[in-house]
N, C-alpha and C positions, 0 to 999 in steps of 0.2 A: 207588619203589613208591607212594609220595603221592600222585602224580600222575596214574596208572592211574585209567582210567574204573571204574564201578559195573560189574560184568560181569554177565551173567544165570547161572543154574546151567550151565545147557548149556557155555557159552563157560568157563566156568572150569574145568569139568572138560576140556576142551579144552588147555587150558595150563598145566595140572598134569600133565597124562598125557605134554604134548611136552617137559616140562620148563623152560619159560618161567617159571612158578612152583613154589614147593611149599606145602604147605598148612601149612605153620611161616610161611609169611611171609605168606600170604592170609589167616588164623585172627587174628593180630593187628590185619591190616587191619580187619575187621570188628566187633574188638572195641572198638576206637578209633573208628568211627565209632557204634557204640552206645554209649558215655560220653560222646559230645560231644552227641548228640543226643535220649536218652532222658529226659533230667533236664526239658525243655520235653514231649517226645509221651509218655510214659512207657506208652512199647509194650512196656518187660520190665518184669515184675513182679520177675525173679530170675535173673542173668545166672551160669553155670557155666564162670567164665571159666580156673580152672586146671586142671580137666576137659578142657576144652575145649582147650590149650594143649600138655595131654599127649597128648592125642588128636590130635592133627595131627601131634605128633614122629612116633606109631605107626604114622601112616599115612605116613610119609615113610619110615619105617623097611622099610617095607610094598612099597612104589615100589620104593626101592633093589633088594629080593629079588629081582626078577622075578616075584612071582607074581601072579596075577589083581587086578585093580583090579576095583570097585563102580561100580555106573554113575551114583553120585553123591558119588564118589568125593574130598573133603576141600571139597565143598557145605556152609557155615553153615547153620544150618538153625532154626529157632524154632518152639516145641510149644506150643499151648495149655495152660493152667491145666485141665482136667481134665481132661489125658493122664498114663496114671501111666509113669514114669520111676521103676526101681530107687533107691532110699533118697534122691529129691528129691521136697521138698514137692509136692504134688498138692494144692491150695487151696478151686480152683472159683471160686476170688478170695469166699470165703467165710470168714466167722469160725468157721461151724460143723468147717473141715476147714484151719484156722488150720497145725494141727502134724501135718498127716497123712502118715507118710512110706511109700508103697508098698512093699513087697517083692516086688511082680515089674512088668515095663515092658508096655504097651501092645503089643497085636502091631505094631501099625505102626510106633510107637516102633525095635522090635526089628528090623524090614524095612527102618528107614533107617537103622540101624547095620550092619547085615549087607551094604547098599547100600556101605558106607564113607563114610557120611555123617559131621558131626558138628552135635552138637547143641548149640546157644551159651544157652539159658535158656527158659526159660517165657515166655509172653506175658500177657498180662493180658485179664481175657473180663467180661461182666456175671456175677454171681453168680449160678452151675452152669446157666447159658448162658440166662437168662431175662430178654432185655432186646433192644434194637433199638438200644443208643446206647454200650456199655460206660461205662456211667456207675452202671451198680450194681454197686461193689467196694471193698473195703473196702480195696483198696488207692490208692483215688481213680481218677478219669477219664481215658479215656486222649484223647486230641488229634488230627486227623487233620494230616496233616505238607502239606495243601494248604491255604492262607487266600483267603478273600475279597480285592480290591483295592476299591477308590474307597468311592465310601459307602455302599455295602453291607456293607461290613466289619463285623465286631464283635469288641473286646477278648476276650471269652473262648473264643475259636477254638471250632473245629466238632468237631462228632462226628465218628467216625469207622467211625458204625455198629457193629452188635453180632451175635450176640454176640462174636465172635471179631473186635473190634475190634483189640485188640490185635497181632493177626498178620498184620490188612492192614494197617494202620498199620508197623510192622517192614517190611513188605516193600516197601510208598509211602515211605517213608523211606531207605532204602539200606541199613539197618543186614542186611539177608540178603535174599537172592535168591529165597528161596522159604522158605513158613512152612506148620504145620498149622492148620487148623480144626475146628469142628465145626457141622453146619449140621441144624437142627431143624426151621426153617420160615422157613431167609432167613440164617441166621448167617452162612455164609460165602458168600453171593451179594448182600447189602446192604451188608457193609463193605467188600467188593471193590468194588460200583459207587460206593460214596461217595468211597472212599481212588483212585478210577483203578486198578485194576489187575484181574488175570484172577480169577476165583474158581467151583472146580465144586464140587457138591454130585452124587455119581454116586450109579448106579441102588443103591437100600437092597437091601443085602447082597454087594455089591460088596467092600467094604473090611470088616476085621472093626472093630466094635465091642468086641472083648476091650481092658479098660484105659481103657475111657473110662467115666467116673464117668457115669451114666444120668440124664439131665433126662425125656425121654418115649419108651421105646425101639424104638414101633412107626413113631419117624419120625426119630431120631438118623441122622446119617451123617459120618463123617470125611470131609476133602477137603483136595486145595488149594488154595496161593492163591500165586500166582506174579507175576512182569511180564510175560512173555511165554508165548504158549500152548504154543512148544516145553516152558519149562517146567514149565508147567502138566500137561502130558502125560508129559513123563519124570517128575518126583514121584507121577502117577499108578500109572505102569506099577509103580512100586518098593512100594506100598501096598496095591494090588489083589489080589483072589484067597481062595481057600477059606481058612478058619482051624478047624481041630478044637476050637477053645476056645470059638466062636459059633454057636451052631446056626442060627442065621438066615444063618449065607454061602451066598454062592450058589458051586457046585461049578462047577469048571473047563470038565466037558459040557456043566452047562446054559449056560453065560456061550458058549461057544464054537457051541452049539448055533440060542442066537439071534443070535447076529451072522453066522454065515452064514445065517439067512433074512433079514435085515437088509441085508447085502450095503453094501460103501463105497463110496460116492458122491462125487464133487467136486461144487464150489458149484456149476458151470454148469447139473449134472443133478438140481438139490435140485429138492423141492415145498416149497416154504414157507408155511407158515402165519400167515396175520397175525392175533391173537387179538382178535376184533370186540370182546370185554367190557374189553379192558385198552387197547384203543387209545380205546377213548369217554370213559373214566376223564378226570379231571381232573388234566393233568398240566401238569408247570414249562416253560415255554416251552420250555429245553434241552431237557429229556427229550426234548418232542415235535418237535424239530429231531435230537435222536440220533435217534428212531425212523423218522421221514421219511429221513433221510439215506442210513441204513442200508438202508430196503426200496428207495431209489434204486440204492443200490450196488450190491444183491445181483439188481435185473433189469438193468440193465449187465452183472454178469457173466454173465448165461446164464439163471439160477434162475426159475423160475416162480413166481410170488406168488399165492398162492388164500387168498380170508377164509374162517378156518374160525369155527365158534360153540362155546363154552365154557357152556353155558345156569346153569349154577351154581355160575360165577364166584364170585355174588352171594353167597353164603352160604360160602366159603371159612372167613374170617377167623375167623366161628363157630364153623364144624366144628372147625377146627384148635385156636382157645384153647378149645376143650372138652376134648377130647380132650388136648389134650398138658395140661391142667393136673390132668383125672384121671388121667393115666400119672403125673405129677409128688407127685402126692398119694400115688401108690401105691409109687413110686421112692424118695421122699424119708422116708418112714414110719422108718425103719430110725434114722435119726438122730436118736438121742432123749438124748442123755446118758451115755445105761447102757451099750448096746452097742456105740455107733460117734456120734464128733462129740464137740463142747464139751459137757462138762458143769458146769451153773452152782456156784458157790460156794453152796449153800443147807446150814444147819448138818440135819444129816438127820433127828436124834432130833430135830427138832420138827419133822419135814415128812414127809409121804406121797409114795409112790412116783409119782401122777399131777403133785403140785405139784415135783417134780425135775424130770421130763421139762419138763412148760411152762416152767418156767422155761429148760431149758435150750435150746431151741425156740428162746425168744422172745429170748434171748442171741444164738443161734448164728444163727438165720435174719432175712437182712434184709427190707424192708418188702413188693418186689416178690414174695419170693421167699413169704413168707405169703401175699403177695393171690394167688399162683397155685393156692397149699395148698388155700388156702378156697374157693375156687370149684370145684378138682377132686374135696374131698371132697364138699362140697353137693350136686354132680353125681353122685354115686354114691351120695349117703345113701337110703335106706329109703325110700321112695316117688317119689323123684325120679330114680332112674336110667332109668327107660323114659323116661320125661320129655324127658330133655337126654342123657343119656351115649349112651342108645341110638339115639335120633333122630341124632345126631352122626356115629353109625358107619354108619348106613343112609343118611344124608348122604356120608361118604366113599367109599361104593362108588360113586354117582352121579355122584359127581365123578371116580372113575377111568374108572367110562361114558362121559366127556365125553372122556376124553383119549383112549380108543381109539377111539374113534369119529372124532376128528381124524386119527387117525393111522391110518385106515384109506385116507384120499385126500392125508396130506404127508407129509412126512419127518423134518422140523423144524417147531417153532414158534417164533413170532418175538414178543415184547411187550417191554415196559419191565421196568427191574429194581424199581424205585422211582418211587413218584411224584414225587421233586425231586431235589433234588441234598442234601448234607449239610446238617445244619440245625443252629444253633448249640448247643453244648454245653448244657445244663439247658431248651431251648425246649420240650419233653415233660413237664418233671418232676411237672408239679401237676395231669398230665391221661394217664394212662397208656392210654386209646383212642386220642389221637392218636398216639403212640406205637409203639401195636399195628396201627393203618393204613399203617406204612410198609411192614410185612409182607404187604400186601394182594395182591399178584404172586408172591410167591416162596414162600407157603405150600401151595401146590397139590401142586407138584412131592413134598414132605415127604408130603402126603396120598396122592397116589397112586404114590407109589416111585418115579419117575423119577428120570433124570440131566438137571442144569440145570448154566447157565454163563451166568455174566455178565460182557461184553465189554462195556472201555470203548471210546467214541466220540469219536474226535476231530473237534470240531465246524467247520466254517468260520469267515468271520470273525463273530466275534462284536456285536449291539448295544454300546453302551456303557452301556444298561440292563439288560443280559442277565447271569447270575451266571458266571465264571469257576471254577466249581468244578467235578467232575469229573463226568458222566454216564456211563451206559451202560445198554447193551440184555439183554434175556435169549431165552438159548434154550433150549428142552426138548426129547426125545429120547425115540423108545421104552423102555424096557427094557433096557438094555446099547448103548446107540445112543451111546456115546460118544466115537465116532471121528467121528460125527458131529459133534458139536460142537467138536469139533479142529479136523476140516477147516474148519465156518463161523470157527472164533475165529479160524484164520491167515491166511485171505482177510481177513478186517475188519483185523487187524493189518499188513497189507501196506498197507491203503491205511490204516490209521492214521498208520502211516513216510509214507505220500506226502504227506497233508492235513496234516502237521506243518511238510515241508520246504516245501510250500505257504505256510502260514503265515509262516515263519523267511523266504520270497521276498519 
């Protein structure tokens, strides 16, 4: 059993159903490879290992019956830090939500147990998803499991991107085959291009949001984040769909209403869009070797390639850190001490109901997670909201103008996920702009509701100045267009297998 390759979800549930394994003896596997591995990437914040132990007997118990299997059927599986999970910690990798234990699971939590899933632990995320590097948590920084060689290197290894660093990290690692995320403005489409692996953020309101703790909720979206796109699409299909508990799902009609005017496509018959604003950008020599590569391969196969314009690109990064830090000021209000979160040790009979809260504030919330408070309440105070909040929103409808209006002449759009490749763990810390510009490409898609996916590229041969760290491209999709983006991620993935074996020639 040692010996057995990393399997992707698909293939495992393959060989669980034929009997080749059972998930008593795959569930230890993976738990073993996350103790050997964690203690260096620290991708689990909290690993549910005799849960998890008994839950695979269940399910083997389950097998034996005869009756119906799950289509993710005794799949490891790893949840972000603010997915609530019945009576386990829900964190947010915060001190404010240190001891917080849910009493009901996340809907989709609940859809991958119902799947016949199981769930191996929490991952670790920036603190309540406000960060590009998971490096704000209080449970420390998580690692990406890819290093630099020659002397580009650096001892304190790389990010691994954010926020849901931790669940591409888990899944670039081997410790599971597929993990959750949560993607605001790039969470799970930035640590999936840093970590090398699949990561979508689908069309908002697709997935419910019930159970997921709220960083900005007109742009939050659950997804996943896989190695392969079959995967990425079966963890889809098991997550997707109306939920009675979020009134922002989109209902079964209209989901099915637009994909038949939508209509599926293979790559030969795509229009693709190559985004004029994100290819000008200044990007890591890689990148723009994935991006060239990629629009080589996709007119090889068939696909038409047309520039479309994006005219306010430029003002993205604005709109969005407005907007989601006034949703964040508005979200986060709630945890003050009294009602909900840490409340500090202050003797009371000598302190006023204002000086409890601050202090416990100023306890429970860390640095980034203030500087977002502050800028989204400022943004809303008493003379300044037409100013900034509301300019910001009259910004985001213009920017969803730009996206239909592309998508009135292609099918897909094609740009970079990032502008480089992973950048060494703390190279942000003392400059939180730079930081928020890795987000520069992936925060649109959160602005105008779209489904995005970011596919790694496997590059040719490489300089021997060039970085050996993982790139990859991004694509966007109308409205519920996410078969869309299946179809392009498994053509790139097929010649990803080729340009490997190329390589390894």
């Amino acid at each position: 059993m040692s010996q057995e390759p990393i399997l992707s979800a698909t293939d495992l549930v393959t060989r669980i159903r034929e009997g080749q394994w059972t998930a008593t003896e795959s569930t230890p596997r993976h738990l073993a490879i996350i103790a050997q591995r964690n203690s260096s990437l620290n991708a689990f914040v909290e690993v549910w290992r005799d849960e998890a132990l008994e839950r695979a007997a269940q399910l083997d118990r389950k097998r034996a019956s005869g009756a119906t299997l799950g289509s993710l059927f005794g799949v490891p599986i790893g949840i972000k830090s603010n997915l609530c999970v019945t009576g386990h910690v829900c964190s947010c990798s915060s001190k404010m939500l240190a001891n917080y234990r849910p009493t009901y699971s996340a809907t989709v939590c609940q859809r991958l147990l119902d799947a016949d899933a199981i769930l191996l632990g929490r991952t670790n995320m920036d603190e309540y998803a406000m960060g590009s590097g998971t490096e704000y948590s209080i449970y420390g920084p998580t690692r990406n499991p890819h290093q630099e060689v020659g002397p580009n290197a650096v001892s304190g290894g790389y990010s691994p991107g954010g926020s849901s660093g931790g669940s591409a990290a888990a899944v670039a690692g081997g410790m599971v085959p597929i993990a959750l995320g949560s993607d605001t403005g790039g969470s799970i489409r930035q640590p999936a291009a840093f970590c090398g692996v699949y990561g979508l953020k689908p069309t908002y309101g697709r997935v419910s949001r019930f159970g997921l703790v709220a960083y900005a909720s007109s742009l939050d979206q659950i997804g996943p984040i896989a190695t392969t796109p079959d995967d990425l699409e079966l963890l889809f299909q098991v997550i997707e769909g109306p939920d009675r508990h979020d009134a922002t799902s989109l209902s079964r009609e209209t989901v099915q209403q637009v994909e038949t005017k939508l209509r599926h496509k293979s790559v030969e018959q795509l229009r693709v869009g190559i985004i004029r604003e994100h290819a000008e950008q200044d990007l890591a020599p890689t990148v723009r070797r994935a991006l060239e590569e990629t629009q080589a391969y996709l007119k090889s196969a068939g696909a038409t390639l047309v520039e479309v314009s994006l005219p306010r690109q430029a003002h993205a990064i604005a709109t969005y850190y407005l907007i989601a830090s006034c949703e964040a000021a508005s979200n986060l209000s709630r945890y003050d001490g009294m009602h909900f979160g840490h409340r500090a040790n202050v003797p009371e009979q000598n302190a006023t109901l204002e000086q409890v809260i601050a202090a416990s504030r100023g306890e429970g919330f860390g640095a980034e997670v203030k500087r977002r408070i502050m800028l989204g309440t400022y943004a809303l105070s008493h003379g300044y909201a037409e100013q900034y909040y509301q300019q910001a929103t009259r910004m985001r409808q213009a920017i969803r103008l730009d996206f239909a209006t592309a998508f009135a002449n292609v099918d897909v759009l094609l740009g970079p996920t990032t502008p480089g490749p992973a950048f060494p763990i703390g190279a942000h810390r003392q400059d939180p702009i730079a930081m928020y510009l890795t987000d520069q490409f992936t925060v649109s898609a959160n602005l105008a509701g779209l489904p995005a996916i970011s596919v790694p590229i496997e590059l040719g041969k490489l300089q021997s100045n060039e970085s050996r760290l993982p790139v990859a491209v991004q694509f966007h999709a109308p409205p519920c267009g996410e078969s869309r983006l299946f179809s392009v991620a498994k053509a790139l993935h097929e010649r990803n297998q080729t340009a490997k074996l190329g390589a390894v020639a």
